[in-house]
C-alpha positions as CSV (number, residue, x, y, z in Angstrom):
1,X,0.0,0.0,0.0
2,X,0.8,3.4,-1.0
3,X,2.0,5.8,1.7
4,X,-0.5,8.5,1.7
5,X,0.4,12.3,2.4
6,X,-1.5,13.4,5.2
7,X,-1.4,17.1,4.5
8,X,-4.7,18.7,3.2
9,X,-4.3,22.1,0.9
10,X,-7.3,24.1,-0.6
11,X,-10.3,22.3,1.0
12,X,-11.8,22.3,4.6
13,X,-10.5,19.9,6.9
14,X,-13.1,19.8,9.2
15,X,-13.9,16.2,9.9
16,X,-10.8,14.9,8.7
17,X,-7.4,13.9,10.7
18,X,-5.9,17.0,9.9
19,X,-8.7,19.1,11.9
20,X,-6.7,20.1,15.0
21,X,-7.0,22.8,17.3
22,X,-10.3,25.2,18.2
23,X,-11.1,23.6,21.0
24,X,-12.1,27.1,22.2
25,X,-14.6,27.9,19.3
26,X,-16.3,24.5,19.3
27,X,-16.8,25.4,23.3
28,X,-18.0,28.9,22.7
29,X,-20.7,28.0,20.0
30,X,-21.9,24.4,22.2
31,X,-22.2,27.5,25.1
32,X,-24.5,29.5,22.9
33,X,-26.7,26.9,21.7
34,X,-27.4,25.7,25.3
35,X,-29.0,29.4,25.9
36,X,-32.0,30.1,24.8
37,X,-31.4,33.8,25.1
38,X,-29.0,33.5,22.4
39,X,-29.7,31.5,19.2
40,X,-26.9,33.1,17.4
41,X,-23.3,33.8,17.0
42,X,-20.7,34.8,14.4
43,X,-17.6,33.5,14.1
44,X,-14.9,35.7,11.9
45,X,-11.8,35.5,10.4
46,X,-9.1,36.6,7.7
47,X,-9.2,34.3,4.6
48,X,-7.3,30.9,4.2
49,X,-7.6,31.3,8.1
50,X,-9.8,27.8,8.6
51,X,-13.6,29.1,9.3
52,X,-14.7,27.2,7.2
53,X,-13.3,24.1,8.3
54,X,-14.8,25.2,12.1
55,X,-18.0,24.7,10.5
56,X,-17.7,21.0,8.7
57,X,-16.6,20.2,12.3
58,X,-19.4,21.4,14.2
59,X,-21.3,19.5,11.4
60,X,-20.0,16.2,12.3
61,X,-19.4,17.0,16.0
62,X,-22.8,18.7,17.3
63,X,-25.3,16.0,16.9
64,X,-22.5,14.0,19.0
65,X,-22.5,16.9,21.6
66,X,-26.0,17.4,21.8
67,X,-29.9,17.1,20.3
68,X,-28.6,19.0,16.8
69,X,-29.1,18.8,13.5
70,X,-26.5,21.2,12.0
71,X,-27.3,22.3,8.1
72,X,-23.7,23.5,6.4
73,X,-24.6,26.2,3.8
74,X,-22.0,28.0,1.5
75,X,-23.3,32.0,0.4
76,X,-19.6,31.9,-0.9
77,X,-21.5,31.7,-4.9
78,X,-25.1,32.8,-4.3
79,X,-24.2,36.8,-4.0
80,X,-26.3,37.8,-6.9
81,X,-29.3,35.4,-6.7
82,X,-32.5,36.6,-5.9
83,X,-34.3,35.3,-2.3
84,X,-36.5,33.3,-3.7
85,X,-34.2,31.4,-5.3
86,X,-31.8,31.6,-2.3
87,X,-34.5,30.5,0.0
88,X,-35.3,27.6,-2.3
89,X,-32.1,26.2,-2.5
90,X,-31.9,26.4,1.5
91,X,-35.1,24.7,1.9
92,X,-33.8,22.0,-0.3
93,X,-30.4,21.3,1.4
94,X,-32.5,21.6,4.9
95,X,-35.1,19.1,3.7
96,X,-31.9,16.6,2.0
97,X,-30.3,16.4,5.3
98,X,-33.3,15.3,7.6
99,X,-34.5,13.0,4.9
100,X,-37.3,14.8,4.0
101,X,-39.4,14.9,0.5
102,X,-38.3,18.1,-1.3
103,X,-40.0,21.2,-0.3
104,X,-42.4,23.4,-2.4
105,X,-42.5,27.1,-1.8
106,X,-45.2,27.8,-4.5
107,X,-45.2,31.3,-5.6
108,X,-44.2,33.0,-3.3
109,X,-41.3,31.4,-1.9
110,X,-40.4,34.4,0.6
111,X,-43.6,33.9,2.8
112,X,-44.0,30.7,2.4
113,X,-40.4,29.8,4.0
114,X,-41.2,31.9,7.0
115,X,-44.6,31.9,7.7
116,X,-45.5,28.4,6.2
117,X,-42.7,26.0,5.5
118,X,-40.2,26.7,8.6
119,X,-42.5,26.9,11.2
120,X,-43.9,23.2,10.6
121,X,-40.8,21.9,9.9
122,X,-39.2,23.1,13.4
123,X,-42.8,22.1,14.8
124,X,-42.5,18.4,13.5
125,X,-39.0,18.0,15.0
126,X,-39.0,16.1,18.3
127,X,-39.2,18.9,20.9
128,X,-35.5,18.8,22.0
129,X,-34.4,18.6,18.5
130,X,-32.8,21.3,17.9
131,X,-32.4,23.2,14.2
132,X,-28.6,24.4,13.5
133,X,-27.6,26.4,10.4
134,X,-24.5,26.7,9.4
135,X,-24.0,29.8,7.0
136,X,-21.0,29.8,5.5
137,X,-19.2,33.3,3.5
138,X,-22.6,34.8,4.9
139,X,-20.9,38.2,4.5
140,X,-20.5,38.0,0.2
141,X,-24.4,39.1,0.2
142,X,-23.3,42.6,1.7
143,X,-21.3,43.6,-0.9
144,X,-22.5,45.8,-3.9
145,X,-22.1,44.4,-7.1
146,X,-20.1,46.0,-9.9
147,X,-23.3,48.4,-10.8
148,X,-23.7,49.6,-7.5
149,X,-27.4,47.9,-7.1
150,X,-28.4,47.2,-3.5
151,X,-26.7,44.1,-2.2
152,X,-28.6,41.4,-1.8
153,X,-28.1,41.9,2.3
154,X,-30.7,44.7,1.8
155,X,-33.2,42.2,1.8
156,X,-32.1,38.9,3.0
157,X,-30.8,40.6,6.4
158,X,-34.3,41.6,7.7
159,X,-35.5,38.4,6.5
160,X,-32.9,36.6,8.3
161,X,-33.8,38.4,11.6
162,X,-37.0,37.4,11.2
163,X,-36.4,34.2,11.1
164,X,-34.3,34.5,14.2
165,X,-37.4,35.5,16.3
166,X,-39.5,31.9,14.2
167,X,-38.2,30.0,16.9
168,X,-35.5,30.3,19.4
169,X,-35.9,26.9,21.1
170,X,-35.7,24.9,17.5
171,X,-33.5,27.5,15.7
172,X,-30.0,28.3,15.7
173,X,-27.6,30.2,13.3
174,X,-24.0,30.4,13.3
175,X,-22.4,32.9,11.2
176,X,-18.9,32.9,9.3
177,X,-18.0,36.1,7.9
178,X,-14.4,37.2,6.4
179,X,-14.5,40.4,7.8
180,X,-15.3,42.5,11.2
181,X,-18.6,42.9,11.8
182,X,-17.5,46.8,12.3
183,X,-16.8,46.9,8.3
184,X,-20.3,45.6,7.3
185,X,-23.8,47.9,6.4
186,X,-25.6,49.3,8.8
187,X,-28.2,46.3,8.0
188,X,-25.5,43.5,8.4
189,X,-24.3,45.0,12.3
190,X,-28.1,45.3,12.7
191,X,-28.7,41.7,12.1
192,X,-25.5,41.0,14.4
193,X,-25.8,43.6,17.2
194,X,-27.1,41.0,19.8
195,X,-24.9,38.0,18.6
196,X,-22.0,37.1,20.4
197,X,-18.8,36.5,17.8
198,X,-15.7,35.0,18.2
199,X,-12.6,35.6,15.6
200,X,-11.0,32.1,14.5
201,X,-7.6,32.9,14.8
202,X,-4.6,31.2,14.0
203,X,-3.2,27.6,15.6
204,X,-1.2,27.9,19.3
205,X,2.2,26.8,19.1
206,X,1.0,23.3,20.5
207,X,-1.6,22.7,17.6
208,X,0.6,23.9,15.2
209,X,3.5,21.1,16.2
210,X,0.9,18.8,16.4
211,X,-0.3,19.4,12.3
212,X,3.2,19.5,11.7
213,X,3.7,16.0,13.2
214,X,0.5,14.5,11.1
215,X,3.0,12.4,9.5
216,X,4.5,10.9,12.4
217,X,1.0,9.8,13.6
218,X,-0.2,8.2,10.3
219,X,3.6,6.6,10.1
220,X,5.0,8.1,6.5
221,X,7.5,10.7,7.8
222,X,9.4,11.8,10.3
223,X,10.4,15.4,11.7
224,X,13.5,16.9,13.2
225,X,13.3,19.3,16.0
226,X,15.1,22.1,13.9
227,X,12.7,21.5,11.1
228,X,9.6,21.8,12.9
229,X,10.8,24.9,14.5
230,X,11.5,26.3,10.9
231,X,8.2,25.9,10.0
232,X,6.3,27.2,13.2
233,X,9.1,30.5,12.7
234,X,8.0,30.9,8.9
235,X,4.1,29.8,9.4
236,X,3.5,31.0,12.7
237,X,0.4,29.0,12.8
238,X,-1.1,29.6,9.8
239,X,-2.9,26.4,9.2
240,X,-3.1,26.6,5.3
241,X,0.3,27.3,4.6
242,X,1.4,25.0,7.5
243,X,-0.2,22.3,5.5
244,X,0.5,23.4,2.0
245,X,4.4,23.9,3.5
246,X,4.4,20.2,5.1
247,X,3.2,18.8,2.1
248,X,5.4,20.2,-0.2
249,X,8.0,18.7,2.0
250,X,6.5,15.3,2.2
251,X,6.1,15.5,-1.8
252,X,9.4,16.1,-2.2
253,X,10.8,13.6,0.1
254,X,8.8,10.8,-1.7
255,X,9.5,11.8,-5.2
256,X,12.8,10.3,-4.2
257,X,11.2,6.6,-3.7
258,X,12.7,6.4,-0.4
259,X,12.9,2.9,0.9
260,X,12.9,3.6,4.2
261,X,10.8,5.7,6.3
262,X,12.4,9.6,5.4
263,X,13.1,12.3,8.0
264,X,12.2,16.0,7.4
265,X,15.4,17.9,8.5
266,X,15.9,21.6,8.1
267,X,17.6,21.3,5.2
268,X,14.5,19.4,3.6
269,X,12.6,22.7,5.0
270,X,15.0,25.2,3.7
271,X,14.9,23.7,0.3
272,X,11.1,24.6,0.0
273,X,11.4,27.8,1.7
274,X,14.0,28.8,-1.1
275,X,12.3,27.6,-4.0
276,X,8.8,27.2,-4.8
277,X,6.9,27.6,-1.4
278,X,5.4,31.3,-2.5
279,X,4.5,30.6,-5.8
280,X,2.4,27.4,-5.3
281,X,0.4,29.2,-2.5
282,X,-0.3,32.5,-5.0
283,X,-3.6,31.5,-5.5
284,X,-4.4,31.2,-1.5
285,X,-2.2,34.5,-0.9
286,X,-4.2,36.0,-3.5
287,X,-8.0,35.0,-1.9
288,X,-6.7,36.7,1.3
289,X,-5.0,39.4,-0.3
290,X,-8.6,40.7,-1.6
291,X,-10.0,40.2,1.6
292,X,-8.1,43.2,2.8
293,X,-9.8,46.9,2.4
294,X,-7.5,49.3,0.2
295,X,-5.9,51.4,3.2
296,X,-4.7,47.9,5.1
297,X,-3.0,46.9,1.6
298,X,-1.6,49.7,1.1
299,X,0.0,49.3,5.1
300,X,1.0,45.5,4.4
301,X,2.9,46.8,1.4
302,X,4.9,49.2,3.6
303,X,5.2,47.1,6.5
304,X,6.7,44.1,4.3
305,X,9.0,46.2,2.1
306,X,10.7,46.6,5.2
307,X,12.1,43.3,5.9
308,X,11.4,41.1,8.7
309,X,12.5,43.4,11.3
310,X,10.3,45.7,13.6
311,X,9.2,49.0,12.6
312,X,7.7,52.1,14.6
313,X,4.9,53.8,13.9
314,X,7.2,56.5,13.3
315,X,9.0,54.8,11.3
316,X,5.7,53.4,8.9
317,X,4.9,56.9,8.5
318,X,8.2,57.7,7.6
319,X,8.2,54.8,5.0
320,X,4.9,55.6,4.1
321,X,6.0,59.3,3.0
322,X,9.4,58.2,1.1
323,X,7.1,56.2,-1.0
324,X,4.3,59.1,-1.5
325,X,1.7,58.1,1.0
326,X,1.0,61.0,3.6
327,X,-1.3,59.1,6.6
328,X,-3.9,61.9,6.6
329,X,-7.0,59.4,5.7
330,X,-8.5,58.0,8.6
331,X,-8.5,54.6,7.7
332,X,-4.7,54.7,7.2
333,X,-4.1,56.0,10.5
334,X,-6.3,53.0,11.6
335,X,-5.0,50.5,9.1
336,X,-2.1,49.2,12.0
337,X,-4.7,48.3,14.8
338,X,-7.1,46.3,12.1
339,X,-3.9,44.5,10.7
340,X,-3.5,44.0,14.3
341,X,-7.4,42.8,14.4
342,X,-6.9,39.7,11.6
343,X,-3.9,38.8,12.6
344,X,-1.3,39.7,10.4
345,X,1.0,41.9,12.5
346,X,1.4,41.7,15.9
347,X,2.5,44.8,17.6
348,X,5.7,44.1,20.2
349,X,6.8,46.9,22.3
350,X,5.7,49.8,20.4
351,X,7.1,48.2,16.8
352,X,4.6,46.3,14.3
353,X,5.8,43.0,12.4
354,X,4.2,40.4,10.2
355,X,3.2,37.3,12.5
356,X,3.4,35.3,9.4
357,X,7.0,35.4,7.7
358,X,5.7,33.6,4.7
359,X,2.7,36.0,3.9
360,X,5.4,38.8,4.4
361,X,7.7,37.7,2.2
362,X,5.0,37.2,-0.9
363,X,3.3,41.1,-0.2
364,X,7.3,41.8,-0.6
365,X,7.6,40.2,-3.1
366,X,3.8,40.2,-4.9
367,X,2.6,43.4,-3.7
368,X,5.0,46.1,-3.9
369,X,3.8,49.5,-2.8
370,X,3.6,51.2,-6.6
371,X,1.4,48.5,-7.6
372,X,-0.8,48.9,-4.6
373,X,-1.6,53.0,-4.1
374,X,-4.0,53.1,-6.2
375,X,-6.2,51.3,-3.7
376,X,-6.5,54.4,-1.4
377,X,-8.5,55.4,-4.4
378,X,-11.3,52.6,-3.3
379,X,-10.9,53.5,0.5
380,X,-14.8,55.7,0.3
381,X,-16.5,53.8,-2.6
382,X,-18.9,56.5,-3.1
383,X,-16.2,59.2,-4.2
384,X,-14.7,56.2,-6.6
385,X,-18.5,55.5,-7.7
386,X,-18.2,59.4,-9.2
387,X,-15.1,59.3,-10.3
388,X,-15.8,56.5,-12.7
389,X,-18.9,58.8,-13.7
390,X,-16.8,61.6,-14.6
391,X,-14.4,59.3,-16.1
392,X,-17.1,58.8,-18.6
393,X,-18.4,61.5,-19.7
394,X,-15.2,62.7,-19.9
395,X,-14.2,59.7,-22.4
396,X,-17.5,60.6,-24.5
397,X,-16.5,64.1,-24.7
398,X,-18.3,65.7,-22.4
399,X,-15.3,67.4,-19.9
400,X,-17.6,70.2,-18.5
401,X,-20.2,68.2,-16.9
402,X,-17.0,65.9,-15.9
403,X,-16.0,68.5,-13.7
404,X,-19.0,67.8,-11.4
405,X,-19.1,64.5,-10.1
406,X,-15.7,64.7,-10.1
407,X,-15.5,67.6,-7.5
408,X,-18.0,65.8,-5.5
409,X,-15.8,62.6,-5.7
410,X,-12.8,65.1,-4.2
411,X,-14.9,66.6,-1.7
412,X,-15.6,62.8,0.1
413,X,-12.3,61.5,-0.6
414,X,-9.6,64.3,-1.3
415,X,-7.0,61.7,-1.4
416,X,-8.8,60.1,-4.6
417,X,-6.0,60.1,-6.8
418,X,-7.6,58.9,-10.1
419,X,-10.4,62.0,-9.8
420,X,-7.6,64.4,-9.1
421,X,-5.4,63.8,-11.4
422,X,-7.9,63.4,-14.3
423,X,-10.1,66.7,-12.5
424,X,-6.0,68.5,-13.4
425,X,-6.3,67.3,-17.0
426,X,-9.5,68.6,-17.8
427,X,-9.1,72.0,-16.5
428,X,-5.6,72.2,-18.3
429,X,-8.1,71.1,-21.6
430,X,-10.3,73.5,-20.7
431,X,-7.5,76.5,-20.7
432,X,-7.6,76.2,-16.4
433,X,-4.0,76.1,-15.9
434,X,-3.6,78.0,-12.6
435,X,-6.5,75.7,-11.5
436,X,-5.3,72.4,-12.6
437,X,-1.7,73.9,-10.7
438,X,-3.4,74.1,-7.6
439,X,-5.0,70.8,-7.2
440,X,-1.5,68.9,-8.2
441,X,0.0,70.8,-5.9
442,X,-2.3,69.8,-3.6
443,X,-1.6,66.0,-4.6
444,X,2.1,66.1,-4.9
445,X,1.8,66.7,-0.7
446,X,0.6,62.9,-0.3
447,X,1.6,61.2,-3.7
448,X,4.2,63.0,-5.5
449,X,4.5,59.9,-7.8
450,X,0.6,60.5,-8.8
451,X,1.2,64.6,-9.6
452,X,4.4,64.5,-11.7
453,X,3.2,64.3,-14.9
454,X,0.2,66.5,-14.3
455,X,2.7,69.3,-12.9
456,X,4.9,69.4,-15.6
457,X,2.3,69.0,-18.4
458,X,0.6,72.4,-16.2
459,X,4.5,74.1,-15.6
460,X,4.7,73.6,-19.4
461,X,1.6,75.3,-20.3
462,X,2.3,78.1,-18.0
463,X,5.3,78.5,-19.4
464,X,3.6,78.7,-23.1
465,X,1.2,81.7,-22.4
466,X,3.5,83.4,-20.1
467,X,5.3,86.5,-22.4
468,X,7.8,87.5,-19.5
469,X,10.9,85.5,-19.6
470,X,11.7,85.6,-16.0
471,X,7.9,83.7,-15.3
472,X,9.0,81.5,-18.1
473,X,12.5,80.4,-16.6
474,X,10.6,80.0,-13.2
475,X,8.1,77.4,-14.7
476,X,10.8,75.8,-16.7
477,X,13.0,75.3,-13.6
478,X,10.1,73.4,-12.0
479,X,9.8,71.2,-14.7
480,X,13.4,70.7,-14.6
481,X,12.9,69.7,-10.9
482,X,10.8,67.0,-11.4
483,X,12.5,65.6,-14.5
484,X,16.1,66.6,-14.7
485,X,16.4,65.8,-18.6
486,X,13.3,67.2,-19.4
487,X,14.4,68.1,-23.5
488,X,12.1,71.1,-23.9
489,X,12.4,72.7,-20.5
490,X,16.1,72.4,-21.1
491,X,16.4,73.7,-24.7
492,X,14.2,76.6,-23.6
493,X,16.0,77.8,-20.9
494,X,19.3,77.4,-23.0
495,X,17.5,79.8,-25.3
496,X,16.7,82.0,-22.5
497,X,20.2,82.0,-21.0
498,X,21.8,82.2,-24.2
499,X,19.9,85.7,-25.2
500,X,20.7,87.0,-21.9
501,X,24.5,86.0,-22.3
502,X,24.7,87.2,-25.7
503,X,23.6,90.8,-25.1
504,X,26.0,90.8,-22.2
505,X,28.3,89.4,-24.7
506,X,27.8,92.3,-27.2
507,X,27.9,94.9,-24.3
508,X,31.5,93.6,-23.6
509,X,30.3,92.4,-20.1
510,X,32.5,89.2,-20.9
511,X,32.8,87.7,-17.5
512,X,29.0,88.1,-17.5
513,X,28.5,86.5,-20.6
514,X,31.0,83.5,-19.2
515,X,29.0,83.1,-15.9
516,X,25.5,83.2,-17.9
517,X,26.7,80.5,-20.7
518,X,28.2,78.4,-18.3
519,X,25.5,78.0,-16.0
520,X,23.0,77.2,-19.1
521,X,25.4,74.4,-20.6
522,X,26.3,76.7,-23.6
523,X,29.4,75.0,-23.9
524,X,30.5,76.1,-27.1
525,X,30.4,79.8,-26.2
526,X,31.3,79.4,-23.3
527,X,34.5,78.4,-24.9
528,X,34.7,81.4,-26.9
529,X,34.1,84.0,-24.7
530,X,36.8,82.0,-22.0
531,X,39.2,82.0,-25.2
532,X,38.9,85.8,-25.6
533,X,39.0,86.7,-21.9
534,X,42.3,84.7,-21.8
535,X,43.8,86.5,-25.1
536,X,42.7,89.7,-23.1
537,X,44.1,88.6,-20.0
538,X,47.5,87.8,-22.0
539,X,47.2,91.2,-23.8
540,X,46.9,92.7,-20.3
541,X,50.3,90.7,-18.9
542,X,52.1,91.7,-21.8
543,X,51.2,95.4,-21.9
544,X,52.1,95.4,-18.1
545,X,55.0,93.6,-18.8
546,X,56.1,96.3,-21.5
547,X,55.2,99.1,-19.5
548,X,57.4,97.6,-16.1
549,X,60.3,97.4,-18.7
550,X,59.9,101.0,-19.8
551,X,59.7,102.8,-16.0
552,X,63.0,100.2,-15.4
553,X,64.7,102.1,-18.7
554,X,63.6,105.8,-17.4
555,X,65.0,104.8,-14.0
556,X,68.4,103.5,-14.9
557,X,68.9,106.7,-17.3
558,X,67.7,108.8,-14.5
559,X,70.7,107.3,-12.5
560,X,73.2,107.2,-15.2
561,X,73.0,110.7,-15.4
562,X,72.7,111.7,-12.1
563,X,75.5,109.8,-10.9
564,X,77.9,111.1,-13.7
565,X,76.7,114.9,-12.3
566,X,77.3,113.3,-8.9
567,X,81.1,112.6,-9.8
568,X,81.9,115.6,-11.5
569,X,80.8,117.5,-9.1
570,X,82.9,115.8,-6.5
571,X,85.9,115.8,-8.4
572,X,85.7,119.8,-8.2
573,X,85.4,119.9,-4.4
574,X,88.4,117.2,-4.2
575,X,90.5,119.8,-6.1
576,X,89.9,122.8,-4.4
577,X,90.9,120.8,-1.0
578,X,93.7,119.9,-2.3
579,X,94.5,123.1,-3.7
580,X,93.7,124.8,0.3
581,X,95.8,122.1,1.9
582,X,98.7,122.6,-0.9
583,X,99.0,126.5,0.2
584,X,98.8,125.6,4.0
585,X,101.7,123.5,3.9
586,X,104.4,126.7,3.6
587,X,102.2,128.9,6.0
């Protein structure tokens, strides 16, 4: 017989060996159902997280814990059917799982499940019998669809709370949503207010060594203590990818047609870790990644372009800035703490990290922060709602009654970078420029990224209708700012710089002329003008040098003759004392 990996990926596990863990959820919904007070509770999670695998083992394990008969039902595909087909489909799985004859709602399906079917249905159970439904992805129906129609929670809500007050000895209801009941309609927390809701979390250390070790227990393969640790550091209880990691490692270990029974060791665990481990859990990643809201993605970006160390909140806002995210929107400020909420970071003496190594390394790697700014621009749907209205009528033409909605769409969300920038381009179309100016600037202080080409498109047009050259150079010089080889900002203000040195050039202002070429790259006369202020400078040197030699001539004539005077004159004097001495010798 072949050895069989024990290691479940992509479906529940919920009745199966690999169900481990929650003892503390299956205690918390047994307590509710004992209490007649309560015949509710919601259970929530992240995605890939195992809700739904909770459920498939309350299934099998409540009519062994008490008088239940627990009904699984998945909402995951019904978002967009109507009730009455909804209700239908219910009634069926209800009636398959008793072993009843199928049900018939007639033509009116909505009263007749409430008022007609239910009731005698709960009413023919035996009276300690109790009715258990399990609702699975309950929270799809309170999404609106892609035309912004009412979601389908609009009316299946109320008609669910209803149901809740049928029969509250004979009818129970446990929720799983993928989301806090915080983020829901007012209609969903309505329906929820009174429930009691516990998050499914992921696995304690202990339950996590004990999937780990599934192998061991069914006899196929065996686990060093470094490699378990491996796993529990790069999983950290994640109980799909613990599974999906442990299987790729039994998988791998048996494609080898061992003959003896194998032995994980880290090595075996590294060898996943470095190879194929993220990839073949995209499509999971993925599922959980659009369970996020657009300002907690945007976060988790950040947060996992950082590495694996710890970072402030300081420091994220810091990180958030250098890559053109200010945290002015509220739900930025608040992404940390619901990141904290489902799980993914943990916060550990002031500093937030990813709990989940793996998950980190795939945002990293998946979900770089350019890719994922533009979610801010879903953060308050009804601002994107208008900006994909003024998106249209501005594709059919229409720019001036663009202008509206858009505005509107700003006025909600003034972080909305899609209606901002494309507000900018149709008041530059619309000969606006000063307009346009002032709402890029606006942008550039919390996405600079978002405003650049906007604010140099707006600098250039400036720039066009501007006939003062000074205004000119200063709109150039911003374009230059944001794109340093800009081609026309740079030819023009060569132009503008070389007409400026030029008539400093003609009014002999050379060393003007040089400073002015040179600073606007006009290399060539540059040259000239240094060539001629050298040949002048040489001219000068010589002419000084002539001129030294000439006052050097006058000088040593001056002395030639005056010295010659000087000895004749002393020669006369020398005589006549010789002449007085002479005579005073016979005195």
């Amino acid at each position: 017989m072949s050895p069989k990996n024990p290691y479940i990926t992509g479906n529940p596990v919920g009745d199966t060996h690999a169900f481990v863990g929650r003892a503390d959820i299956v205690r918390e919904v047994l307590s509710v159902l004992k209490h007649n007070e309560n015949n509710a509770i919601v259970l929530f999670g992240q995605r890939r997280i195992g809700k739904t695998s909770v459920l498939h083992e309350l299934e099998t394990k409540l009519p062994k814990e008490g008088p239940y008969y627990p009904i699984f039902f998945d909402l995951l595909d019904k978002s967009n059917w109507p009730l009455e087909r909804l209700l239908q489909d219910l009634a069926k799985k209800i009636s398959d799982v008793l072993q009843q004859e199928q049900p018939n709602l007639g033509a009116d399906p909505k009263t007749t499940f409430r008022e007609v079917w239910l009731p005698e249905l709960l009413k023919g159970l035996p009276s300690e019998k109790i009715l258990v439904l399990l609702l699975d992805e309950f929270d799809v129906l309170d999404d609106l669809d892609n035309e912004g129609k009412q979601p389908a929670s609009a009316v299946f809500f109320p008609y669910i709370r209803d149901l809740l007050n049928t029969d509250h000895q004979h009818l129970n209801l446990v929720f799983v949503i993928g989301r806090k009941i915080d983020d829901m309609t007012k209609i969903a927390k309505s329906l929820f207010k009174t429930a009691p809701h516990k998050r499914v979390s992921l696995l304690a250390y202990e339950d996590s060594i004990e999937l780990i070790r599934l192998s061991e227990t069914n006899k196929t393969l065996k686990w060093t203590k470094e490699a378990i640790e491996k796993i529990w550091e790069l999983t950290h209880g994640h109980p799909y990818l613990t599974q999906h990691f442990c299987s790729r490692v039994w998988e791998n270990l048996y494609n080898k047609n061992p003959n003896e029974l194998p032995t994980a060791t880290l090595k075996e665990v590294e060898t996943v870790e470095k190879t194929d481990i993220l990839e073949a859990s995209r499509n999971a990643l993925e599922w959980l990644w659009d369970g996020l809201p657009p300002a907690e993605r945007v976060v988790a970006s950040i947060l996992a372009g950082a590495g694996a160390k710890t970072i402030s909140e300081k420091q994220l806002e810091q990180l958030l800035q250098d890559n053109g995210v200010r945290m002015m929107l509220e739900e930025l400020q608040q992404a940390p703490r619901i990141l904290q909420e489902w799980d993914l970071i943990e916060e550990a003496e002031g500093q937030y990290r990813f709990r989940v190594e793996l998950l980190r390394r795939w945002i990293a790697e998946s979900k770089p922060i350019k890719k994922v700014q533009q979610e801010l621009d879903r953060v308050e749907p009804v601002a994107d709602a208008l900006y994909h209205a003024g998106n249209e009528l501005y594709k059919n033409g229409r720019l001036k009654d663009a202008l509206e909605p858009l505005r509107k769409a700003i006025s909600l969300n003034p972080h909305h970078v899609g209606a901002n920038v494309l507000l900018a381009n149709i008041l530059l179309a619309l000969k606006k420029a000063n307009d346009a100016l002032e709402i890029l600037e606006k942008l550039k202080t919390y996405n600079p990224n978002a405003a650049r080409t906007g604010l140099i498109k707006t600098f250039l047009t400036l720039a066009h209708s501007s006939k003062n050259e000074d205004e000119q150079l200063k709109y150039y010089k911003r374009v230059l700012e944001l794109d340093t080889g800009h081609p026309e900002a740079k030819t023009k203000v060569q132009k503008i710089w070389g007409r400026r040195g030029d008539k400093a050039y003609k009014k002999g202002q050379l060393n003007e002329a040089l400073k002015i070429y040179q600073a606007a790259n006009l290399n060539e006369k540059a040259k000239k003008v240094q060539q001629e202020l050298n040949r002048s400078a040489q001219e000068l040197k010589q002419a000084k040098r002539f001129e030294r030699r000439q006052r050097i001539t006058v000088i040593r004539d001056m002395i030639r003759t005056h010295w010659k005077s000087t000895l004749e004159t002393v020669g006369v004097i020398a005589l006549f004392v010789g002449t007085y001495f002479f005579f005073e010798s016979f005195t």
